[in-house]
Backbone as JSON Lines, residues from 0, in Angstrom:
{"i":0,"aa":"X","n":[99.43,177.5,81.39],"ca":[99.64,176.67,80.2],"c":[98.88,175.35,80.32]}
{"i":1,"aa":"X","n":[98.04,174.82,78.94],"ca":[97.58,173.62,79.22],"c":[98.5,172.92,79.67]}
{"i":2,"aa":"X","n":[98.37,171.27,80.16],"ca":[99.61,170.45,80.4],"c":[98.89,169.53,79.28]}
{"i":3,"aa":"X","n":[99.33,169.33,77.91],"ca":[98.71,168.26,77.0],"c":[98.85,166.58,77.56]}
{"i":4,"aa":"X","n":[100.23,167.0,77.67],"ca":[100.4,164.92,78.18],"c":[99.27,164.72,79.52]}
{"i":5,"aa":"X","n":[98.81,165.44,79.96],"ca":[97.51,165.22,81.31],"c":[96.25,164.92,80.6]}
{"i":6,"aa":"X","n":[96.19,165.94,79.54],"ca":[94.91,165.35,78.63],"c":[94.87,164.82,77.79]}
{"i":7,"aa":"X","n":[95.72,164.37,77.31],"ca":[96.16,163.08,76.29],"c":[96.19,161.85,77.24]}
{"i":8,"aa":"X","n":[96.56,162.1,78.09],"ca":[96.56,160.37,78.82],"c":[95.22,160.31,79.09]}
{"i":9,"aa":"X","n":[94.11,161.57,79.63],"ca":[92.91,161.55,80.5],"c":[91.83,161.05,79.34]}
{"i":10,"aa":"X","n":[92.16,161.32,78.04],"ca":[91.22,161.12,76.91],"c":[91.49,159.72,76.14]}
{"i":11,"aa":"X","n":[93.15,159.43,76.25],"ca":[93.34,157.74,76.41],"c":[94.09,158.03,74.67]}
{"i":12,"aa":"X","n":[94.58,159.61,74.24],"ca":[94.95,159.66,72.72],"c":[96.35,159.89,73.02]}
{"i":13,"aa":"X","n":[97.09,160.05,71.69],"ca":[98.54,160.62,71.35],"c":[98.74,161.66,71.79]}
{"i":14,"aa":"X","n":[99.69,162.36,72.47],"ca":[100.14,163.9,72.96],"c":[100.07,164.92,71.8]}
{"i":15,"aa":"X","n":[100.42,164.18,70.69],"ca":[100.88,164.88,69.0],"c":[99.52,165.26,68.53]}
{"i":16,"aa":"X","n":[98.4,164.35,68.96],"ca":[97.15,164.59,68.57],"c":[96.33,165.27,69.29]}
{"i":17,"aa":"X","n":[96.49,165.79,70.32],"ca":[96.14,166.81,71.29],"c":[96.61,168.06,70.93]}
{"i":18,"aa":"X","n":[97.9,167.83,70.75],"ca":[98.31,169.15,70.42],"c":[98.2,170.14,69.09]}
{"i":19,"aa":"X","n":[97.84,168.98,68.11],"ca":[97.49,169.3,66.57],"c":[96.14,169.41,66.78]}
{"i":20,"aa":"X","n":[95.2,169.32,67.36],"ca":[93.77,169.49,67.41],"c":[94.08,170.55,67.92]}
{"i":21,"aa":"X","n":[94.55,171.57,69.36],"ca":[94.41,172.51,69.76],"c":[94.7,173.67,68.98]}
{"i":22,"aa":"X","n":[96.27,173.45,68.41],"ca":[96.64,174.56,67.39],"c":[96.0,174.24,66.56]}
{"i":23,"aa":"X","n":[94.92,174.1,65.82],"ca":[94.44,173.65,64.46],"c":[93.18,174.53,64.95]}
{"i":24,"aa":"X","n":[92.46,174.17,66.51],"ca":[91.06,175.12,66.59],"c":[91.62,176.57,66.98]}
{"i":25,"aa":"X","n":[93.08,176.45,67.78],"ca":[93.5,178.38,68.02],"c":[93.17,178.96,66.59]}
{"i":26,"aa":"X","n":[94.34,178.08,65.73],"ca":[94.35,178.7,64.59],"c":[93.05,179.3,63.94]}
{"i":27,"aa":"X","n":[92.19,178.56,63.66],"ca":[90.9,178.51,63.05],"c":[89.77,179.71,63.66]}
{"i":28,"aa":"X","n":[90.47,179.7,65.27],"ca":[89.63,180.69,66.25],"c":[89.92,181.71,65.64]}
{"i":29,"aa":"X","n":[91.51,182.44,65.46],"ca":[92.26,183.0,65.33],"c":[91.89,184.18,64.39]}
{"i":30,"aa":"X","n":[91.6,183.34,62.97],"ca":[91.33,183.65,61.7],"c":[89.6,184.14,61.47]}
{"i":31,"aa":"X","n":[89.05,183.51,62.62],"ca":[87.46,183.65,62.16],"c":[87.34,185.12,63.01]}
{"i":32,"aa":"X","n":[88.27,185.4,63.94],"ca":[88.2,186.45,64.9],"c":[88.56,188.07,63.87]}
{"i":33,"aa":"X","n":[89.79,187.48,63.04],"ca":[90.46,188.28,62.4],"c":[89.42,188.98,61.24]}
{"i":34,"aa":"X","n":[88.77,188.12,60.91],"ca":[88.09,188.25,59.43],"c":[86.79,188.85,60.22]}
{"i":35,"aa":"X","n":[86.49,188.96,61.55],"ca":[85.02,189.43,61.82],"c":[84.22,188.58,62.13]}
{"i":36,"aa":"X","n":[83.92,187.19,61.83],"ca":[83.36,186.04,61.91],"c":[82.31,185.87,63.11]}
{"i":37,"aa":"X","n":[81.45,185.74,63.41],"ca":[80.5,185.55,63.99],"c":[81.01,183.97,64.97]}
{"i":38,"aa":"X","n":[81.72,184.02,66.61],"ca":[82.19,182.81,66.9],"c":[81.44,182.75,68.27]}
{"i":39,"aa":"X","n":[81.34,181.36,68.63],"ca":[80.67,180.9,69.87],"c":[81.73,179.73,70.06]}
{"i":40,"aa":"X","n":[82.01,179.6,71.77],"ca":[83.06,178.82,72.2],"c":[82.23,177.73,73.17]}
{"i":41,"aa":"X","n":[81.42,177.2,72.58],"ca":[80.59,175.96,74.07],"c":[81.39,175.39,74.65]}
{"i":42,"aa":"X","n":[81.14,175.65,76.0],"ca":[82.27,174.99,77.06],"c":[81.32,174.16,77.95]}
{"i":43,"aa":"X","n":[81.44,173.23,77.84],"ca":[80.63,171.75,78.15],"c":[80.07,172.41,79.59]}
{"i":44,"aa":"X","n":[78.75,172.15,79.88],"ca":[78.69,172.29,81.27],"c":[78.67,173.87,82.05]}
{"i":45,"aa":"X","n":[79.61,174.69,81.24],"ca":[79.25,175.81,81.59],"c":[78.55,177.01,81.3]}
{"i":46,"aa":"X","n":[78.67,177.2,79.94],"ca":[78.0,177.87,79.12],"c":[78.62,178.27,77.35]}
{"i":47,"aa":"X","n":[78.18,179.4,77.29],"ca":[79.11,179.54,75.36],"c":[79.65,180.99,75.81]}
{"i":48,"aa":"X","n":[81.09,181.42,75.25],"ca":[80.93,182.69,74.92],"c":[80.89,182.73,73.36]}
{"i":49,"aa":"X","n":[80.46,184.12,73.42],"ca":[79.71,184.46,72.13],"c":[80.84,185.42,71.67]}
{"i":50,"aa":"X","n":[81.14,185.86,70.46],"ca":[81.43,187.09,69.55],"c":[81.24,187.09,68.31]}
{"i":51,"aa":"X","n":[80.63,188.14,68.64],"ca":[79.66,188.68,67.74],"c":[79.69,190.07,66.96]}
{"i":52,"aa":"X","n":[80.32,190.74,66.18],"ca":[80.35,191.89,65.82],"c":[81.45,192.65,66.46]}
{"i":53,"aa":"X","n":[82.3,191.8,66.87],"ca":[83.11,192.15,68.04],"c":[82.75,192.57,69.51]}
{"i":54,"aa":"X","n":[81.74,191.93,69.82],"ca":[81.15,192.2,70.67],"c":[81.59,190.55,71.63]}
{"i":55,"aa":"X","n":[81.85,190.58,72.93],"ca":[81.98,189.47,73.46],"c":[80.89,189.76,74.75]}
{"i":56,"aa":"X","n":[80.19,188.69,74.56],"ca":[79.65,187.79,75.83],"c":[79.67,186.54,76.6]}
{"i":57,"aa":"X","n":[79.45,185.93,77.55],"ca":[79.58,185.05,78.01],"c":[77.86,184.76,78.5]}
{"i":58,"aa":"X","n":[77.05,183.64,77.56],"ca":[76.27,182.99,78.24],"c":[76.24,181.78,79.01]}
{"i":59,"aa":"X","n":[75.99,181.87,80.51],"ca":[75.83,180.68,81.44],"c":[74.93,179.66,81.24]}
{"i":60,"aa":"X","n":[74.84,178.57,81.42],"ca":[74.07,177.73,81.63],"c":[73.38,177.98,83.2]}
{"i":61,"aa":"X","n":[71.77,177.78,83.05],"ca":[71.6,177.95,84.62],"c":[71.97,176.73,85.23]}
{"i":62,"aa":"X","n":[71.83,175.57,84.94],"ca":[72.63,174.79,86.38],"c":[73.98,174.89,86.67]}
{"i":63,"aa":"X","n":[75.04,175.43,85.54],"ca":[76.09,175.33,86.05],"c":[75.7,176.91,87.42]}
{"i":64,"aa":"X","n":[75.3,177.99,87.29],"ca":[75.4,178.91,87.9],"c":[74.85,178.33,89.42]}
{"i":65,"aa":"X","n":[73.36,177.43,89.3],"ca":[73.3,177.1,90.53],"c":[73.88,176.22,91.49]}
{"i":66,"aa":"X","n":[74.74,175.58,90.29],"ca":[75.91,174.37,91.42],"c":[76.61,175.03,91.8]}
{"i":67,"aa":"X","n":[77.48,176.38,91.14],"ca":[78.56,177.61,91.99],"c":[78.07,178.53,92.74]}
{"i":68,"aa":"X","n":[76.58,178.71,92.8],"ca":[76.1,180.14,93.52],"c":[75.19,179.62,94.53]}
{"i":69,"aa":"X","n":[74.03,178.22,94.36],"ca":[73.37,177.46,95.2],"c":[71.81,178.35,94.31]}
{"i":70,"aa":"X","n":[71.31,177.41,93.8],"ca":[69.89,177.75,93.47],"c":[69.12,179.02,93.47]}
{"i":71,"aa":"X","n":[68.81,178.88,94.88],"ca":[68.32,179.61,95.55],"c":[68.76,181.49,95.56]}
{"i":72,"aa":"X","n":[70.32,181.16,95.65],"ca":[71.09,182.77,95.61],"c":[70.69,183.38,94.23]}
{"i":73,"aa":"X","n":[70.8,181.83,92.79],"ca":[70.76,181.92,91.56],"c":[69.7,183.16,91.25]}
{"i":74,"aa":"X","n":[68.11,182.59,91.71],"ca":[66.99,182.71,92.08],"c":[66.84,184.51,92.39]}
{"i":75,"aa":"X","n":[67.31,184.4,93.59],"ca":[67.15,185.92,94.03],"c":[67.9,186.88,93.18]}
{"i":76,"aa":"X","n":[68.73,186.45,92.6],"ca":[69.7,187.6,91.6],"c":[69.4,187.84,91.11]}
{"i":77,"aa":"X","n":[69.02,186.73,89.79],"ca":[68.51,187.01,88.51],"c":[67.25,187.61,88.27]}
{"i":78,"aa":"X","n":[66.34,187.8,89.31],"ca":[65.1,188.81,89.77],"c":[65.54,189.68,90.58]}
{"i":79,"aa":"X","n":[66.21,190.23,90.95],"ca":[67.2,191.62,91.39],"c":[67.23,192.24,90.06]}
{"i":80,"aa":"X","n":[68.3,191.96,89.79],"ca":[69.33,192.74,88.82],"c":[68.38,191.65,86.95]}
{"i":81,"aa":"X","n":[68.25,192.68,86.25],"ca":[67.18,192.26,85.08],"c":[68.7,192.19,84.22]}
{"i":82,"aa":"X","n":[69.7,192.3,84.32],"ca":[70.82,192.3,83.23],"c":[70.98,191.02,83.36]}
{"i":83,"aa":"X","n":[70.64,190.39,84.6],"ca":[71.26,188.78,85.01],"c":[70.86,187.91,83.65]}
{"i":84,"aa":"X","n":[69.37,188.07,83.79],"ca":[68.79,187.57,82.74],"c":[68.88,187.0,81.42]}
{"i":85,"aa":"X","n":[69.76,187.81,80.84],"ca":[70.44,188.19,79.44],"c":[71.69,187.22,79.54]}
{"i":86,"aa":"X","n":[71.86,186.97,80.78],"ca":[73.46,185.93,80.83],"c":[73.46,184.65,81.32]}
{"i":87,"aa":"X","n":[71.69,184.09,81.61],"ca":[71.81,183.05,82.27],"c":[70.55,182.21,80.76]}
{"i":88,"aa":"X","n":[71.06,180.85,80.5],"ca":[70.87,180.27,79.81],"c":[70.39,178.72,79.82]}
{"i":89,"aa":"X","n":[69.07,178.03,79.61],"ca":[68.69,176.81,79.7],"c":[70.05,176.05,79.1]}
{"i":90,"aa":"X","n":[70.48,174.95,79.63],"ca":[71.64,174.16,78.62],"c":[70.75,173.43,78.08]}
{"i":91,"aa":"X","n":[71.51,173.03,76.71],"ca":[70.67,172.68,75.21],"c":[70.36,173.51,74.21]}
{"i":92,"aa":"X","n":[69.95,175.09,74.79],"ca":[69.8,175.86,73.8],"c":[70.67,175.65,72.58]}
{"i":93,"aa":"X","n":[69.82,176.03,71.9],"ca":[70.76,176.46,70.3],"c":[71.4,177.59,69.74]}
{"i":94,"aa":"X","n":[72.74,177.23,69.37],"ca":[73.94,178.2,69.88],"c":[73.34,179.69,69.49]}
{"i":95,"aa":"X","n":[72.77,178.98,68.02],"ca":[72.04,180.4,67.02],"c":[71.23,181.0,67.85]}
{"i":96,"aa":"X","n":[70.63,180.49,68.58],"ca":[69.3,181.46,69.61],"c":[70.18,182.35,70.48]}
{"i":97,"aa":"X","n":[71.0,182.28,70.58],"ca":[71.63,183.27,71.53],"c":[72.6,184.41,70.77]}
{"i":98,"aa":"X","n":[72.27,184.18,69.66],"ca":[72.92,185.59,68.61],"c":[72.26,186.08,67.92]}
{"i":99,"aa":"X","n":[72.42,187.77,68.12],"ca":[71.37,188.23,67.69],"c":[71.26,188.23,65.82]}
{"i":100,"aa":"X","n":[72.1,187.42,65.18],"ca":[71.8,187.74,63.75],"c":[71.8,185.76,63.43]}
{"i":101,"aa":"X","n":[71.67,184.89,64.48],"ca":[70.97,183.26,64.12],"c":[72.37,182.77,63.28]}
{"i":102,"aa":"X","n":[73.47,183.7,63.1],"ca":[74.66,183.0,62.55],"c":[75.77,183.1,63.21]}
{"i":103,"aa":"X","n":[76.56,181.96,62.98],"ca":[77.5,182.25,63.93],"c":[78.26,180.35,63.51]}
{"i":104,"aa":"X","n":[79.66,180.52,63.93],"ca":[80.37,179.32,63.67],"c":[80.25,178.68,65.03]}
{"i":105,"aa":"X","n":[80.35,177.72,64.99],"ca":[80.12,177.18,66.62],"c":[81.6,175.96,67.43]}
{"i":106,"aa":"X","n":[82.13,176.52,67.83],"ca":[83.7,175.98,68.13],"c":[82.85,174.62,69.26]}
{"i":107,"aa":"X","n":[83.2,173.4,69.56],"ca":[82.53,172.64,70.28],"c":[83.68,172.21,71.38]}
């Protein structure tokens, strides 16, 4: 379970306003999931997951992968195995470049 009063104090806001922002984006997740909706979840630093057609992926950012795996390991994998490829991601990209139909709602 989140602990809200930890990230309400850490962000310096109201507990009430933490918690009405979260249920307000579940909700919203919720509904865009339900209806089919084309959704991407950017998670600061790490990467986006994607769904798409009901299809879920998870694209990485490559530095987050090389601060958890070390560069170098990053390096040798992702020229191993050619699927790596498809899951590792410059950060900055644009959310649309990473879906294959350029639409998509983008949760931040």
């Amino acid at each position: 379970p989140l602990r809200t009063f930890t990230v309400a104090m850490a962000l310096g806001l109201p507990r009430h306003r933490v918690e009405g922002t979260l249920q307000a984006t579940t909700s919203l997740l919720s509904r865009c999931l339900r209806t089919g909706e084309n959704v991407a979840l950017a998670l600061r630093d790490i990467g986006v997951l994607l769904v798409e057609r009901r299809k879920v992926r998870m694209r990485f950012y490559h530095d987050f992968l090389g601060a958890v795996s070390g560069k170098e390991i990053l390096e040798k994998g992702v020229f191993k195995i050619p699927e790596l490829l498809d899951m590792v991601v410059p950060q900055g990209v644009p959310v649309a470049a990473l879906t294959s139909s350029g639409s998509v709602i983008v949760f931040p």
